[in-house]
C-alpha positions as CSV (number, residue, x, y, z in Angstrom):
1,X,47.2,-127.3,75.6
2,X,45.3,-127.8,78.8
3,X,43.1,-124.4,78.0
4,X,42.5,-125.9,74.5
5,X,41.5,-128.8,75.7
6,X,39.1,-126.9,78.1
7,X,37.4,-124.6,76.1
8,X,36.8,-127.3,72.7
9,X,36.0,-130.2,75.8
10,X,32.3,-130.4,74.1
11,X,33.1,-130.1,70.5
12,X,35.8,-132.7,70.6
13,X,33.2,-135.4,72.3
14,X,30.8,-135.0,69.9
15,X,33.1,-135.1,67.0
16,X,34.9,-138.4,69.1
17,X,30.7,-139.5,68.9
18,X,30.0,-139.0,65.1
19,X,33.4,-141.0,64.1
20,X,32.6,-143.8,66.2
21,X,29.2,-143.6,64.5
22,X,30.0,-143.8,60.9
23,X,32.5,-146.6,62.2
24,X,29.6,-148.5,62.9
25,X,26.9,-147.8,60.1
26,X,30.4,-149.1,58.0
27,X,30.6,-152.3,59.5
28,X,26.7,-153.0,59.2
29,X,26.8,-152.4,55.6
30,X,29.6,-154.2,54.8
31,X,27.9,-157.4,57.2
32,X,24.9,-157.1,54.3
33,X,22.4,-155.9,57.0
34,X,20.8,-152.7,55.0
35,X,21.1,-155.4,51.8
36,X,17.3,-155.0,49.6
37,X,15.4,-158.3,50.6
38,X,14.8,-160.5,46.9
39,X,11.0,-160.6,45.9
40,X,9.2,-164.0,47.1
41,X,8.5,-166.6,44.6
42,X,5.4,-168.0,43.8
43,X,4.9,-171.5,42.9
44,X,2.1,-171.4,40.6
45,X,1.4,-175.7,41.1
46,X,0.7,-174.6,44.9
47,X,-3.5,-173.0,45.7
48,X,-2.5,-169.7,47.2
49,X,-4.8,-169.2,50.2
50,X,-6.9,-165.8,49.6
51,X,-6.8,-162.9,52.3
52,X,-10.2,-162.8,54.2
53,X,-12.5,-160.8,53.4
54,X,-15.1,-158.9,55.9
55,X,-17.6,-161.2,55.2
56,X,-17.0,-165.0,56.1
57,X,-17.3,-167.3,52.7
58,X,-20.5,-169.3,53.7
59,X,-20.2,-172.9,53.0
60,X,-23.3,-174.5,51.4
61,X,-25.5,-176.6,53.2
62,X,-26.6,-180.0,51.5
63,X,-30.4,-180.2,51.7
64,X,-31.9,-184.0,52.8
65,X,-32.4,-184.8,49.1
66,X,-28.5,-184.7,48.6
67,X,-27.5,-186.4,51.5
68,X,-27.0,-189.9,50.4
69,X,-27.4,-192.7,53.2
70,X,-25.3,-195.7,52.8
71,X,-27.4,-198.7,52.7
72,X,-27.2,-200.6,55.8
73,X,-26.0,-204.5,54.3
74,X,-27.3,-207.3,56.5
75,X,-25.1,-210.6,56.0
76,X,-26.8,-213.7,55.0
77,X,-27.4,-216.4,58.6
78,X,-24.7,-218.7,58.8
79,X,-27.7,-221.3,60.5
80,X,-29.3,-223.2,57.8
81,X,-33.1,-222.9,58.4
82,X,-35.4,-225.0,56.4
83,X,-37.7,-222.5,54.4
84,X,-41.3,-223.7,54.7
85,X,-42.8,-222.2,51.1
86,X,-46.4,-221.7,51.1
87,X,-48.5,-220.1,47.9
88,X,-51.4,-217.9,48.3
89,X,-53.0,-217.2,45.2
90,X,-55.7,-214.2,45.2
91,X,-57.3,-212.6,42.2
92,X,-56.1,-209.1,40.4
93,X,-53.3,-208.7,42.9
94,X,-51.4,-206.4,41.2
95,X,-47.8,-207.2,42.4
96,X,-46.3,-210.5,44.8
97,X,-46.0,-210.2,48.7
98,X,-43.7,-212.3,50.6
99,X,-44.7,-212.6,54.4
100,X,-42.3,-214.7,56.8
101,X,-44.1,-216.5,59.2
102,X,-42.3,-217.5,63.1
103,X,-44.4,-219.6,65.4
104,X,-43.8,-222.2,68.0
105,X,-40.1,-221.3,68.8
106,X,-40.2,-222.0,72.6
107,X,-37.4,-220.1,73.9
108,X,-36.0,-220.7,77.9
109,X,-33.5,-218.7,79.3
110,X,-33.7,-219.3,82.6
111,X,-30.6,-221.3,84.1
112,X,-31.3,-220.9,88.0
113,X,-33.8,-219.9,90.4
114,X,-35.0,-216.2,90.3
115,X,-37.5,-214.1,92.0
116,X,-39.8,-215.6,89.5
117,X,-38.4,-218.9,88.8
118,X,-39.2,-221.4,92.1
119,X,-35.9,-223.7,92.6
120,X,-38.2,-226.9,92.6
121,X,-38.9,-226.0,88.5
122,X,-35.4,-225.3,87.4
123,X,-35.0,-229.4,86.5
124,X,-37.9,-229.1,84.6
125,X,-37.2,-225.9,82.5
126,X,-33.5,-227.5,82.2
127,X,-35.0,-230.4,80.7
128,X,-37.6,-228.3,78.5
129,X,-34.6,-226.3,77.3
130,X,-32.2,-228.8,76.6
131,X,-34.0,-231.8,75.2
132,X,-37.5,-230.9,74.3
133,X,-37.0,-227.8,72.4
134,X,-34.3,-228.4,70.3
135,X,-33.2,-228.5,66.2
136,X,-31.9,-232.1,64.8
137,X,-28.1,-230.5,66.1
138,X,-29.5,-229.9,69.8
139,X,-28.9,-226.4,69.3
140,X,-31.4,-224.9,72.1
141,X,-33.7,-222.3,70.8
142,X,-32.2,-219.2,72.5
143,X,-29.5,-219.5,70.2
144,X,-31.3,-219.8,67.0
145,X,-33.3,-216.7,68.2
146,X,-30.5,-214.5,67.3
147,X,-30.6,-216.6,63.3
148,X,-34.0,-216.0,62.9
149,X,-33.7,-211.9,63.5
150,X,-30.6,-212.3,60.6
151,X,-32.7,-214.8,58.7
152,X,-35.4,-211.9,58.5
153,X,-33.0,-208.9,58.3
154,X,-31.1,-210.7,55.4
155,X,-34.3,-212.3,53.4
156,X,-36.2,-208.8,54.2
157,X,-40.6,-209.8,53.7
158,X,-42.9,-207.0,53.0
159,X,-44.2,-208.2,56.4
160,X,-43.9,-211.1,59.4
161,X,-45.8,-212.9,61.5
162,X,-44.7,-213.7,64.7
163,X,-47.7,-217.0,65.0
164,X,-47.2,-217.3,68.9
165,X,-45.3,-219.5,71.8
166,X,-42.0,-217.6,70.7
167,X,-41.2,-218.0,74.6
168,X,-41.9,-221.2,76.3
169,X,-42.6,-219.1,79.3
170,X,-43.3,-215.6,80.8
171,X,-40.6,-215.0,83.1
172,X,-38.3,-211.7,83.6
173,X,-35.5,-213.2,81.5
174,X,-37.3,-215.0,78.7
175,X,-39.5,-212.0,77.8
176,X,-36.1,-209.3,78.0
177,X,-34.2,-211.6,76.1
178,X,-37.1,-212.0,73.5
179,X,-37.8,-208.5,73.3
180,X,-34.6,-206.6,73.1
181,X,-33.7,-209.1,70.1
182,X,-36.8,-208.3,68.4
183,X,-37.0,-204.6,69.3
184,X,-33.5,-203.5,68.9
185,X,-31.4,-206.6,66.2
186,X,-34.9,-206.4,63.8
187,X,-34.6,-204.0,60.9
188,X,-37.1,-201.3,61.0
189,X,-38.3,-201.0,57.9
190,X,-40.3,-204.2,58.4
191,X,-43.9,-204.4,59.6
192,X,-44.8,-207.2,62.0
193,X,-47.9,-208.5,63.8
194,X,-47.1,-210.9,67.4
195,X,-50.2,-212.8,67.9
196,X,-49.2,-214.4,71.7
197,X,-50.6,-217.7,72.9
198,X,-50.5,-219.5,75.8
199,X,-47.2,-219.6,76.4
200,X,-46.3,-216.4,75.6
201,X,-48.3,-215.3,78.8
202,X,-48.4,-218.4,81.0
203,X,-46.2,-217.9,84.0
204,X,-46.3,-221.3,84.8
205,X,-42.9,-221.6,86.7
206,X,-43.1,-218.3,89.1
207,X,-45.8,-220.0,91.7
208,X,-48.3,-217.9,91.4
209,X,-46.2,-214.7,91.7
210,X,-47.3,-213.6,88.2
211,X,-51.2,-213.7,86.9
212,X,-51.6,-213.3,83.3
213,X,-52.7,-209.8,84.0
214,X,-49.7,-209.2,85.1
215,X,-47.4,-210.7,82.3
216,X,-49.9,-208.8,79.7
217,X,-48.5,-206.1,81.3
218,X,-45.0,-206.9,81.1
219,X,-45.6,-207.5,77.4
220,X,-47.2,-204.6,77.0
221,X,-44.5,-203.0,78.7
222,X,-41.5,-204.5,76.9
223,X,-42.3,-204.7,73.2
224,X,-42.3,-202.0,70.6
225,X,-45.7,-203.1,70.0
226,X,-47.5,-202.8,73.2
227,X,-49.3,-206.2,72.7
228,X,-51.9,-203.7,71.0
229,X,-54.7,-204.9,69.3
230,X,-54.7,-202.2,67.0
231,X,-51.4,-203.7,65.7
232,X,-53.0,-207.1,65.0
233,X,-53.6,-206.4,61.5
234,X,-51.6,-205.9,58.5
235,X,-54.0,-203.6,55.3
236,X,-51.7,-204.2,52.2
237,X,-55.2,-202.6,50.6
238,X,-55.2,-205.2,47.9
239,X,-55.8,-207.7,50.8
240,X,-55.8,-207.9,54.4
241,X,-54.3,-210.2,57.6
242,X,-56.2,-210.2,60.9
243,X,-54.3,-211.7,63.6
244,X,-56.2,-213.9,66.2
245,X,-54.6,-212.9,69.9
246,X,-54.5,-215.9,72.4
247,X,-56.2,-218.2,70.5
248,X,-55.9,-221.2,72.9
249,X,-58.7,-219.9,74.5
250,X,-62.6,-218.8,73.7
251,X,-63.0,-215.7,71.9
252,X,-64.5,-213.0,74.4
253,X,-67.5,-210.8,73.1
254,X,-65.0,-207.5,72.6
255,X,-62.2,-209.5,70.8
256,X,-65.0,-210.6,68.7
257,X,-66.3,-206.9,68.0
258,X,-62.7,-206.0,67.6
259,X,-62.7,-208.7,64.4
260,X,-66.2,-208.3,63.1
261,X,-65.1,-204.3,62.5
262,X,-62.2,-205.1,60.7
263,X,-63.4,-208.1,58.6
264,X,-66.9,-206.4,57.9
265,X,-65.4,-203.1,56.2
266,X,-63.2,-206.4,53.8
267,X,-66.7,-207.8,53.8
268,X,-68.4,-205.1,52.1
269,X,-65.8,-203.5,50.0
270,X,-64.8,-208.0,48.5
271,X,-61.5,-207.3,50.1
272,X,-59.7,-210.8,50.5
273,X,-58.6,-211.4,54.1
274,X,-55.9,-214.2,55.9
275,X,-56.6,-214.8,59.1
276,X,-53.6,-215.5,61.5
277,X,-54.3,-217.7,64.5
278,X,-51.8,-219.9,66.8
279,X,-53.9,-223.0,67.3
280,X,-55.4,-224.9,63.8
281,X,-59.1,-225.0,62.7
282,X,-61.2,-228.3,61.7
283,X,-61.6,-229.0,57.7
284,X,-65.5,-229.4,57.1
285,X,-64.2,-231.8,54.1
286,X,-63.8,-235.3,55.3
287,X,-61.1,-236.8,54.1
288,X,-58.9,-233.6,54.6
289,X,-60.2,-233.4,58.3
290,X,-59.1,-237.7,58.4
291,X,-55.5,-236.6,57.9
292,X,-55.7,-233.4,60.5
293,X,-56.9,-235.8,63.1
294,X,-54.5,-238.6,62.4
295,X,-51.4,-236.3,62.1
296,X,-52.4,-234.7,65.3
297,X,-53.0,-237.9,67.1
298,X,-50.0,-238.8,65.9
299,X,-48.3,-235.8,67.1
300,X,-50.0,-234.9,69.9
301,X,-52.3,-237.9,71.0
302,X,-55.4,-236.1,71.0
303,X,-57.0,-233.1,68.7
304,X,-55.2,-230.2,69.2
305,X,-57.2,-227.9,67.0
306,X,-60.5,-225.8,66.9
307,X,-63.2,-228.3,66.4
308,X,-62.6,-231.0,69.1
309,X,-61.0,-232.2,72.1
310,X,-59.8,-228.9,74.3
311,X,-60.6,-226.8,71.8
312,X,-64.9,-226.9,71.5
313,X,-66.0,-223.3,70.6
314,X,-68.7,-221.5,72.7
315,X,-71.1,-219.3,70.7
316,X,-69.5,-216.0,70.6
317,X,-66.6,-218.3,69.1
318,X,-69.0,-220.4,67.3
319,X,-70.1,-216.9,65.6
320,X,-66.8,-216.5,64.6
321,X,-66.0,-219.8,62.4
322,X,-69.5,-218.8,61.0
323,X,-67.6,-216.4,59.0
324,X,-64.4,-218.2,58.2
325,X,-66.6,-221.1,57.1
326,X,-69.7,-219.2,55.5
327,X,-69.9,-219.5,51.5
328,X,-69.8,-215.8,51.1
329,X,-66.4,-215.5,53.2
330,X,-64.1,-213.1,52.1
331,X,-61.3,-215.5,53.8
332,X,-58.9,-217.0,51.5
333,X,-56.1,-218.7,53.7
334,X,-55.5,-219.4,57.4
335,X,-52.3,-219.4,58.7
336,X,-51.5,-221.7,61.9
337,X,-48.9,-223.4,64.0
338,X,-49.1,-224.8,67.5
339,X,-49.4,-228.6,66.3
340,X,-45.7,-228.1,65.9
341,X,-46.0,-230.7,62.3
342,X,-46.6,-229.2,59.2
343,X,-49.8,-229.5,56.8
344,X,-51.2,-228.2,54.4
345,X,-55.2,-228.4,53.4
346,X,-58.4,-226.7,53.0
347,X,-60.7,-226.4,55.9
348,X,-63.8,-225.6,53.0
349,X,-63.9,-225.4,49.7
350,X,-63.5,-221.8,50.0
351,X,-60.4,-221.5,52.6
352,X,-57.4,-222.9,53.2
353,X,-54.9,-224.0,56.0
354,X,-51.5,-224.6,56.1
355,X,-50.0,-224.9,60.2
356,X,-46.2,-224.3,59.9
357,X,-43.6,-226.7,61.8
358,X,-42.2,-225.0,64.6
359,X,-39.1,-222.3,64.9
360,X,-37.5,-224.6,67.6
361,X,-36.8,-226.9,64.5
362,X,-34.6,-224.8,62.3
363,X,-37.7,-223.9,60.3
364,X,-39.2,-220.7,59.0
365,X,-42.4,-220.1,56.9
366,X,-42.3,-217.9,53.5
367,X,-46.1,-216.9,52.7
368,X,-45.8,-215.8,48.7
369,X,-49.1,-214.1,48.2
370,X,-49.7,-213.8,44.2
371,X,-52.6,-213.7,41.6
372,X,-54.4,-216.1,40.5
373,X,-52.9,-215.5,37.3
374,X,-49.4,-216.4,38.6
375,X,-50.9,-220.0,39.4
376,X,-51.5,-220.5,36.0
377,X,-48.2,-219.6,34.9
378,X,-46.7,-221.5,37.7
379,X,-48.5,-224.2,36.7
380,X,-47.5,-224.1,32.7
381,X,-43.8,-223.9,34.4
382,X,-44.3,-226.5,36.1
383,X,-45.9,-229.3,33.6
384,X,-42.8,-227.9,31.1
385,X,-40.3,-228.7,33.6
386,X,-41.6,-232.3,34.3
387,X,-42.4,-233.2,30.4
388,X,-38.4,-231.7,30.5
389,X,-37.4,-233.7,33.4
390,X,-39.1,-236.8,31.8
391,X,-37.7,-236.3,28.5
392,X,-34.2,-236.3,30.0
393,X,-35.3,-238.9,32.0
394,X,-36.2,-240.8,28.8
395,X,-33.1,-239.8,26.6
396,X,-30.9,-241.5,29.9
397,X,-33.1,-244.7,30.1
398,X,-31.6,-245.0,26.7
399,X,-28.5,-244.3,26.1
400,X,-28.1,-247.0,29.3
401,X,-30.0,-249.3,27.3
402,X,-27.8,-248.6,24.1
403,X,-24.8,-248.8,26.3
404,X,-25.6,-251.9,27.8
405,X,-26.9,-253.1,24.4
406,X,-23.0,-252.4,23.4
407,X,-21.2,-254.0,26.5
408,X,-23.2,-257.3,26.0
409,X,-22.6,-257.4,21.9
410,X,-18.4,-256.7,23.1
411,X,-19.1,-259.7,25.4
412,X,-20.0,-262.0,22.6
């Protein structure tokens, strides 16, 4: 036994192997290992995703014209500002214009000394901000600033006019404040001409640290517009406004070449012009010039306007009323503030004037610039709405007289 185990050592190992084997393959088939996997099912509600392909699926590009912007919505100013309407009416103007007009707001932000601000004239600006320059709520007029920017967003002109003395001052604060308002809270879609004035670059509080040089400068500097005088004029082609920078004072002999180039090309080709300037000009008609002088007595206690008291024009200014008050003037309207009272008049029987109330009050101008045709219509509208008006007013007069007719026949 021991030599058979011996010589058959090998085959009996491997035979020992193969059963041990076949033991094994058993129980894995049995377990359902070797079992044929079922087929996936598709569900045909669910987007298969495709195999890639060797070249990437590009995905279309929309060009500009298929890119839609949404429309930036500006809410309406919760301040109620009193809308000064004023009516321009020009021949063959071929659609309406609306320009907002802003003068005479006044605005102080300075509430302690500064580099700029001596401590002996912080009472006074206090004063100026808190009591002088005020609406009929004492609401200051740094905080209607920010309503006027929403007033104009909201009400969106085909143009403004900033008229001048929008700051009180030049100092560092009043002009940032002012400016990052205007450049950065103002839609841009919106043309605008800032005429300054006096105020605007008097820095009358600083002593003597600023000249006005040096707040030109800082205007120039801080506003989109540069203070350039190239932006001092709006061309709607079918008429044209020139803007008259710091006013307050003479008119030197280049800001004067500056004006003749621009009015003589509206000259020669019968273009209608409005002229925007801060401070008023005289009526050559008596009686209008009578109520000019007693509303800015009244006012003002003196005559605040071009024609008189401060304001007596030297010749190269002289030369430029010539124009505004020729016969053969292409100027239709002047647009003022500065008086900070409201009127309306014509300074010739060719021009007329209106001088807006100030921004400091709540109120902003609306200049509706129309054909002379629309006057007309406006004033058919306007003769059927009072023979309306009085009608009603007639029917009421008696049916209180046929009531009263009834109470006193009950009384009997």
């Amino acid at each position: 036994m021991r030599d058979f185990w011996r010589k058959n050592k090998p085959y009996l190992i491997a035979a020992g192997a193969i059963v041990i084997a076949l033991a094994v393959v058993t129980i894995l088939i049995s377990s359902g290992v070797f079992k044929k996997q079922p087929e996936p099912v598709v569900n045909p509600d669910i987007t298969q995703i495709p195999e890639p392909t060797e070249e990437p699926i590009e995905t279309p590009v929309p060009t500009p014209s298929e890119v839609i912007d949404e429309p930036v919505v500006y809410p309406e100013p919760e301040y109620d500002f009193n809308v000064e309407d004023v009516y321009v009416y020009i021949p063959g103007l071929e659609k309406e214009y609306t320009i907002a007009w802003v003068s005479d707001a006044h605005i102080l932000t300075d509430f302690e000394p500064a580099e700029d601000i001596a401590e002996d004239q912080v009472e006074t600006i206090t004063t100026r901000r808190d009591l002088a320059f005020v609406d009929i709520y004492g609401t200051p007029s740094y905080k209607v600033w920010p309503e006027i920017i929403a007033f104009l967003n909201y009400n969106n002109p085909d143009a403004i006019i900033f008229g001048g003395d929008i700051m009180d001052y030049c100092s560092e604060a009043n002009i940032n404040y002012v400016s990052e308002l205007l450049n950065n809270n103002l839609r841009g879609d919106i043309p605008y001409m800032y005429i300054r004035a006096d105020h605007d670059y008097g820095a009358w509080y600083s002593n003597g640290l600023y000249s006005e040089v040096d707040t030109m400068g800082m205007h120039a500097e801080k506003f989109l517009d540069e203070d350039s005088s190239d932006l001092k004029m709006l061309d709607f082609n079918e008429f044209k406004i020139i803007g008259i920078n710091g006013s307050t004072k003479d008119m030197p002999e280049w800001q004067y070449n500056w004006f003749m180039n621009r009015y003589q090309s509206s000259y020669d080709s019968g273009q209608p012009v409005i002229i925007a300037t801060h401070v008023p000009y005289e009526s050559h008609i008596e009686e209008v010039e009578k109520e000019l002088s007693d509303l800015s007595f009244q006012i003002r206690n003196k005559t605040y306007y071009w024609g008189g008291g401060d304001y007596v024009p030297n010749e190269t200014t002289r030369q430029f009323f010539d124009k505004i008050y020729a016969e053969d003037t292409v100027v239709k309207q002047v647009l003022a503030g500065h008086l900070h009272a409201s009127f309306d008049g014509k300074i010739s029987e060719q021009v007329s004037e209106h001088i807006f109330a100030p921004a400091y009050s709540g109120s902003i101008g609306m200049v509706h610039i129309m054909s002379e045709e629309s006057r007309n219509s406006n004033i058919d509208n306007q003769t059927d709405e009072m023979e309306s008006s009085e009608q009603d007013t007639d029917e009421e007069i008696k049916e209180v007289s046929d009531g009263t007719m009834n109470e006193g026949q009950n009384n009997a």
